[in-house]
N, C-alpha and C positions, 0 to 999 in steps of 0.2 A: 582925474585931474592931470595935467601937464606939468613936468614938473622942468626946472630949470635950476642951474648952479645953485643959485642962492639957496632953495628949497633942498637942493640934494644937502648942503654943507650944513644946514640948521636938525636933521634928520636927527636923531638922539642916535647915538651907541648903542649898540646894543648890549647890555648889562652882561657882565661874565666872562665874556672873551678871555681878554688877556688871559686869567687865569686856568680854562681851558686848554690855549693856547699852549702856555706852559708845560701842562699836564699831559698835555698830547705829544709836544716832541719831546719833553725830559725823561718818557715812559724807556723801562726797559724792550729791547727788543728780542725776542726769543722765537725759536721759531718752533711752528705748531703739526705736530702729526697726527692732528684727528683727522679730518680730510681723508690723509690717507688711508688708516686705517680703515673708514667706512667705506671708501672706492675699492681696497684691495678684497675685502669681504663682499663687497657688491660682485667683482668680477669671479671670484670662487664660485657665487651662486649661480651665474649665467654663463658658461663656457661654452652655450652651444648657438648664443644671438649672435645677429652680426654686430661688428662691430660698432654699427652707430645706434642698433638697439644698448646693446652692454654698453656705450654711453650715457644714454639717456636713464637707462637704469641707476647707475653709479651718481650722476647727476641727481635727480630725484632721492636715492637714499642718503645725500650730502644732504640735501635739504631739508631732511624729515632728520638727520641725528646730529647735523653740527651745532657743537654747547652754543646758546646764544647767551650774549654780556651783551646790555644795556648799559653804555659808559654817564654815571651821572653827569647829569649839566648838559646831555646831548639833546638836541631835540629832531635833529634827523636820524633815525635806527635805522641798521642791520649791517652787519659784517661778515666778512665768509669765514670767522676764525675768531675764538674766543681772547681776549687780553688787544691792548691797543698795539698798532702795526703791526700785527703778527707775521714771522715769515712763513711761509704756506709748502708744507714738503707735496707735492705731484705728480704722483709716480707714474701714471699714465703718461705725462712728457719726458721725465727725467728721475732718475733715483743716484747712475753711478755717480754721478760729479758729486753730487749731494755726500754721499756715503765717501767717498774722496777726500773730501774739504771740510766734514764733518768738524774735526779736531779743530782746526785753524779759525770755524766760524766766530769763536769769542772773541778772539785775538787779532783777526786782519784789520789793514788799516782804514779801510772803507766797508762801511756798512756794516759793523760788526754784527753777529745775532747771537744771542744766550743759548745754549743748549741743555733745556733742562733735565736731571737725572733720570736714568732709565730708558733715553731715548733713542740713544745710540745702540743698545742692546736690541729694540724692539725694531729698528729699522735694520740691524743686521741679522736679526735671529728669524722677525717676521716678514719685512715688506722685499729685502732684496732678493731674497731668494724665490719668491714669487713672480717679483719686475724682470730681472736679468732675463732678455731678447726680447722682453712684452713692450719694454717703452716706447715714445715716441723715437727718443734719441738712436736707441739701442737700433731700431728699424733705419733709421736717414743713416748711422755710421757704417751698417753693414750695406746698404745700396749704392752710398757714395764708393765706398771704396778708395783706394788710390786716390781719387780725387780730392778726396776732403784732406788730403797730407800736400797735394802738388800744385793746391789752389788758395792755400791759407796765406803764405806770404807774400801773397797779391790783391785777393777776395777773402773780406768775412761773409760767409754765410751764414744768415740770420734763422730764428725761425726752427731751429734744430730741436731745442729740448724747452717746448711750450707750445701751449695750443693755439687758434688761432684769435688775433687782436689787432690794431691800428686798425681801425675801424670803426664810422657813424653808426649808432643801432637806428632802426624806424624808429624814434619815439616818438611822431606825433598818432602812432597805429598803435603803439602798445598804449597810451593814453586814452587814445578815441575809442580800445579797444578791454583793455586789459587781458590779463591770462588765459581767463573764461571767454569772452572775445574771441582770440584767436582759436581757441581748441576748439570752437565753432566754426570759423573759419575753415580751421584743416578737414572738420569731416564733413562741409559742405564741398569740398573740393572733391572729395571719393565717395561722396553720395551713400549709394549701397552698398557698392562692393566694399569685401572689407582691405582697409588701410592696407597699402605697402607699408616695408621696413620705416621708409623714410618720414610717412606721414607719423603713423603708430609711432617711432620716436620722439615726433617733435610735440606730441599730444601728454607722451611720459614727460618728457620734459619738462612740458607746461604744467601739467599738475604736482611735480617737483617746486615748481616757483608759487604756487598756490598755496600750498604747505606752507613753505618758507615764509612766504607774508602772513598765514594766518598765526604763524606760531611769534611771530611779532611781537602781533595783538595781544595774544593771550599772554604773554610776559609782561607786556607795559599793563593789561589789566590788572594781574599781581604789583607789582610797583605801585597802581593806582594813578596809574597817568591813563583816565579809563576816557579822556576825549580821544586822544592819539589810538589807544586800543581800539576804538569803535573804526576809527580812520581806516587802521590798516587791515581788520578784520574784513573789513565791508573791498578793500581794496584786491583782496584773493575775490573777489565772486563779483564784480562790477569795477568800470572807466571808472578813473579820477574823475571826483567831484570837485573845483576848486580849486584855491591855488594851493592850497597846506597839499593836499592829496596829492594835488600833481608835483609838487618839490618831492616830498616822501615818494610817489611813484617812481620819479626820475631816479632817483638812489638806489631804491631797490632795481632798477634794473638794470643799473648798472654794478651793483655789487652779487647779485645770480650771473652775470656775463662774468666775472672776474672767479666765481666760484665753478662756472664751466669750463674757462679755460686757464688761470691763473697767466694771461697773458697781461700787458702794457698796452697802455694807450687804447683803450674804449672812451671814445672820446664822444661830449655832449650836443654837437653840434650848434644851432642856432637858437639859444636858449632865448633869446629875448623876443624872437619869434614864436618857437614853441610855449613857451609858457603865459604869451601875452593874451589868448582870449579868457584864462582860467582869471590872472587878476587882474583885467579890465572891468570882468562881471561881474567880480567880487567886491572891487573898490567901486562901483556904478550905484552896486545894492547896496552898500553901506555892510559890507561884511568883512571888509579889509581897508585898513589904509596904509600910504607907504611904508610906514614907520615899522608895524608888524610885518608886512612882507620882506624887509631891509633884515629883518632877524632872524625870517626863515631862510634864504639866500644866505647870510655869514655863515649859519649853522650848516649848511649847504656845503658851501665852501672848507669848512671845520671838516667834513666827515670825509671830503676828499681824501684830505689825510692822514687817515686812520686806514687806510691800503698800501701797502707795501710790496715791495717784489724783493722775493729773495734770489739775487743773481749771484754766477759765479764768479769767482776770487776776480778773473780776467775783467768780466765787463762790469764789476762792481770798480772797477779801477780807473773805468771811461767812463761810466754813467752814475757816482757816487753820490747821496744826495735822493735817493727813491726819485727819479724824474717818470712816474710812473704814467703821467701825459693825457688826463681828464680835460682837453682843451673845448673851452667854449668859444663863439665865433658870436661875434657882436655887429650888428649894425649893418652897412650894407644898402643894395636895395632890391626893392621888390622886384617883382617879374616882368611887370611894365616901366621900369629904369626908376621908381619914384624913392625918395630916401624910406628907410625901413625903422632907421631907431626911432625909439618910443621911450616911455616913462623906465623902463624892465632894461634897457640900456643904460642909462644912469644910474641905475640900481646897484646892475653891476659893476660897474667901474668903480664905484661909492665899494661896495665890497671889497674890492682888491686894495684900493686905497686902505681900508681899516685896517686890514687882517696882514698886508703883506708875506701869505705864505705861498708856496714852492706851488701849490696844488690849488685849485686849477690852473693848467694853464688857459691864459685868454689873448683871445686875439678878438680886433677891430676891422674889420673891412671899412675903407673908402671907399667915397668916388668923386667924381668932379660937383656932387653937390651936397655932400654930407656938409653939416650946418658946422659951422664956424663951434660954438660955444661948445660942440661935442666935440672935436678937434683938439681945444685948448685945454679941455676937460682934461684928455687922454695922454693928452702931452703931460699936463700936472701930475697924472698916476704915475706914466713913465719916471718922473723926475721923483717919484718917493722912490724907487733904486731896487726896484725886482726886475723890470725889464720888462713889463708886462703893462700896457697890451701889446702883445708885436701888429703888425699895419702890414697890412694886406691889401694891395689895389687892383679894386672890383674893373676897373681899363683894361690891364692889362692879364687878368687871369680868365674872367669869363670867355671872349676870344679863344685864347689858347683850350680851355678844355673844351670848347666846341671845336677846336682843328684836331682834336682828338675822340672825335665821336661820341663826345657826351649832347646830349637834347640840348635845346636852349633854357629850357625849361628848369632842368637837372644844376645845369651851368650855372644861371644867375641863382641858384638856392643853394650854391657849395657854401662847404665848412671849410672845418679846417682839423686835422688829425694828430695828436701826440702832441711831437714839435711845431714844426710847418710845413707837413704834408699837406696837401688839397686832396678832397673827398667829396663826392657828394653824396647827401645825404641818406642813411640808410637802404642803402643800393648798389653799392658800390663795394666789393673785397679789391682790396689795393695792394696790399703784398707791400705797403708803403717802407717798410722793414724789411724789405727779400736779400738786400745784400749790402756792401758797400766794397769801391773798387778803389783802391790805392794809385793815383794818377802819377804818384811821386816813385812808387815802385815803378811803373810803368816806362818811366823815365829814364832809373837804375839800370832797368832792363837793356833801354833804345841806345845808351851809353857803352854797354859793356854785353856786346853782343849776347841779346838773354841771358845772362848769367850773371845771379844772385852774387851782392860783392860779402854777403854775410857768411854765408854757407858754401857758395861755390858750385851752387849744384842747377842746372839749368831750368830754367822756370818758364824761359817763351822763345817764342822762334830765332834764330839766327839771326841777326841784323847790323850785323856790324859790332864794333867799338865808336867811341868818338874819332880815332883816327882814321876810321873809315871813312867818315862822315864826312866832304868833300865841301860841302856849303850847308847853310842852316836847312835850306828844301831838302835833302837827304836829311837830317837829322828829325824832321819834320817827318817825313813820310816814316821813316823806322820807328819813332813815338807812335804814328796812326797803327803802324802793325803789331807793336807789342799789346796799344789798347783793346784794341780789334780781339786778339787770340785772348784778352784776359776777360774782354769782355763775354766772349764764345763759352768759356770754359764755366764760368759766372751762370750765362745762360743753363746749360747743362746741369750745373749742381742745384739750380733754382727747380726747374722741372721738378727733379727726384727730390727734392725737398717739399714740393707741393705735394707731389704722386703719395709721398708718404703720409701726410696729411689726410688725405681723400682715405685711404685704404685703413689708417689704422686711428685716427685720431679727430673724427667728424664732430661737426660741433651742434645736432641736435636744438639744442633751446637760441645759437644764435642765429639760428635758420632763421626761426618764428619770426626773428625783425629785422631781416633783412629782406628786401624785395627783389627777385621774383621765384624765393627757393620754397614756397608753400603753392606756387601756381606749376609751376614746373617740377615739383616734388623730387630735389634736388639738395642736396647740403651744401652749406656754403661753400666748402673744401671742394667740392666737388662738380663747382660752377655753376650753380642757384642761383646768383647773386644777377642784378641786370646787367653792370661793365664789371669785367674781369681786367684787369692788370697784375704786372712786377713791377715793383719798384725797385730797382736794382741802382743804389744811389753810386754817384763820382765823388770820392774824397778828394782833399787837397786841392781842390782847384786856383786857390791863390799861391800857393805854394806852387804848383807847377807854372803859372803864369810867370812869377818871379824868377824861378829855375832858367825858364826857355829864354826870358831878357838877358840876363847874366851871360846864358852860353853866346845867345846870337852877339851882345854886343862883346866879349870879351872872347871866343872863337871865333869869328867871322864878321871882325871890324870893318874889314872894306866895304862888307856890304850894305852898310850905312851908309855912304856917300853913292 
């Protein structure tokens, strides 16, 4: 069927929400050291693989011993952590901050998390004295050096103490595909001979994620929710059948990516596309109609967020709110220019509408022929006061990631990542996180010949003061070179922030669905992926636009006239 406003608005609720709802963010937050402990016990036992084998190991034994909780009223399962929004301690990326900040987690004013008893003992008697130089972090601090003290009041560098995320998975391959799928795939890749490290991990990995779905089933079996149990059982050893299977699919792989890396922003890409041939052949057969699909989608939505990131004190203070950036990407058009939304577009936007929550985020793509009534649609979501869907125009972005070497192909089927990064689809590591550079420091700097007016201690090249500054084009050009050397410096700590990735921190199972790191038997960390980018973002940029008006016209007035 075709559906249209009137049909979207008449849709029935779906029964239970609200009080869900409720139940989901009024939950305690505390945060969870099972995880850990099965990673650090994992790494004990294999001190002699490489490292991205002892990933995929430690991966794989997550999935086979973290306690699973079935949250009543849910109809999408699995979580990487038992109890709703658990925070996730991961010591593979990070331990000292954690151990740090320990004391303060109940008490700080964003994001607090519960520290339940005996776990402070068990992270300082068991897991620290294990991690201290093994982490992620522990590795980027001792290689930055210098740099990470001479580059902070200028550049955040991102990316330090977590694995790697912001980023499309393949889902329309791990659907066409499943588990079993690809660990087919990888050994048809190396035939005879036997597996490198890289394949041999990403095969552990995947029977890691096997487990993990079968052990689902077998829970929801006990519970006696024995349709869903067959669902997910059948869904470790075979593709989604359908549209239930393939919702439940999409979750589960997106909550094994969040248990491999406990990074932000695994984002869904073009769900009204991916998911449209499952319930067009379902609601054809007479095996789905909107209305049930509308409940699987909220539920959908619902388990979004039930993921949390536990950050530290700092960026819990900028990013407060779990903005953990599950972004789906709507409408659009096809690869021949033709409009792309469908019935599964409506669907969604009807979701957000209902539910109002933080998670997913959703964005809308344009273009000059997206249909009017989806437009007015979108506008009316916007206007119930999330701010969701953001609008995205397909004129002006396809072009530009073709001026940057993306296919044309690749281009007209981007997403969208986190916040409002661009990606495309399952192929792409963006690094869309690698940094951000302070344009207003920058400024500070172009003012007050390099030198910090906080500290006093030199931060960028010589360039004058303002009274050096002779007309606004001096003042301009000493801006370009303060940017320039912060931008250098930016470059530099990104590298060794990558390098340390690839060397110590590989991510095995998100290889599997990412394209071309199973053909080139390559981890993603370590440039598998088909486009490699940094996103190395500019802060402030209205702020310094404003800044440079001000100087130009209240320092060098004449040169207005």
């Amino acid at each position: 069927m075709v559906l249209d406003q009137n049909t979207i608005d008449h849709l029935p609720r779906p029964p239970g929400l609200p009080g869900l709802i409720r139940h989901l963010l009024g939950a305690e937050r505390r945060i969870s050291i099972d995880q850990a402990r099965i990673i650090t016990d994992s790494r004990r036992r294999h001190p002699h693989l490489t490292p991205v084998e002892q990933r995929a190991e430690s991966f794989r034994a997550a999935c086979a011993g973290i306690p699973l909780e079935l949250p009543d009223g849910h109809l999408v399962v699995g979580d990487r952590a038992p109890g709703l929004r658990s925070g996730v301690v991961f010591p593979e990326a990070a331990l000292t901050w954690i151990w740090r900040e320990l004391a303060t987690l109940p008490t700080r004013p964003q994001d607090p998390f519960m520290v339940p008893p005996g776990i402070t003992d068990i992270i300082g008697d068991e897991l620290l004295p294990f991690w201290q130089g093994r982490s992620l972090e522990d590795h980027v601090y001792a290689a930055l050096g210098d740099l990470a003290t001479d580059i902070a009041p200028v550049a955040k560098i991102n990316q330090r103490d977590h694995a790697q995320g912001h980023i499309i998975p393949d889902l329309t391959t791990w659907l066409r595909l499943g588990p079993t799928g690809l660990i087919e795939r990888i050994r048809a890749h190396h035939g005879r001979s036997p597996p490198s490290a890289q394949h041999g991990a990403m095969v552990t990995a995947l029977e890691g994620a096997r487990i993990f779905i079968r052990r689902h089933g077998e829970a929801l079996a006990v519970r006696g929710h024995h349709d869903h149990a067959r669902r997910c059982r059948a869904l470790a050893e075979r593709p989604a059948q359908g549209f239930i299977e393939t919702v439940q699919a999409t979750w589960f792989l997106l909550v094994l990516l969040h248990l491999e890396s406990n990074a932000s922003s695994f984002s869904c890409g073009r769900l009204d596309q991916t998911w449209w041939s499952a319930y067009h052949d379902d609601c054809a057969a007479g095996r789905l109609d909107p209305a049930t699909a509308l409940v699987w989608i909220e539920h959908f939505f619902l388990a979004c967020n039930r993921i949390v990131y536990l950050r530290n004190a700092h960026s819990a203070r900028y990013f407060a709110g779990f903005p953990i950036g599950f972004n789906i990407c709507l409408g659009g058009i096809h690869g021949d220019g033709s409009d792309a939304s469908n019935d599964l577009t409506w669907l969604l936007l009807r979701a957000q509408a209902d539910l109002g929550l933080p998670q997913p985020n959703l964005s809308l793509r344009v273009h000059e022929d997206s249909p009017r009534p989806l437009l007015e649609a979108a506008a009316r979501v916007i206007g119930h006061g999330s701010g969701m869907p953001q609008v995205f125009n397909d004129g002006s972005i396809i072009p530009a990631l073709q001026a940057r070497g993306i296919a044309p192909e690749d281009a007209a089927d981007y997403a969208v990542v986190g916040c409002v990064e661009l990606s495309t689809q399952g192929s792409m590591l963006g690094w869309s996180d690698a940094a951000m550079v302070n344009l207003m420091k920058c400024l500070e700097l172009a003012v007050n010949d390099g030198v910090c007016l906080l500290s006093g201690r030199r931060l960028g090249p010589a360039t004058g003061s303002l009274a050096d500054h002779r007309d606004s084009a001096a003042l301009d050009r000493a801006l370009a070179t303060q940017i320039d050397a912060a931008l250098a410096s930016t470059r530099q700590a990104c590298a060794i922030v990558e390098r340390c990735h690839a060397e110590h921190l590989p991510s095995p199972f998100l290889s599997t669905v990412v394209d071309d790191c199973i053909a080139r038997d390559l981890d993603v960390t370590a440039g598998g992926a088909r486009y490699n980018l940094s996103g190395i973002q500019i802060i402030q940029v209205a702020n310094l636009a404003d800044s440079l008006a001000v100087l130009h016209r209240g320092v060098y007035p004449m040169e207005l006239h």
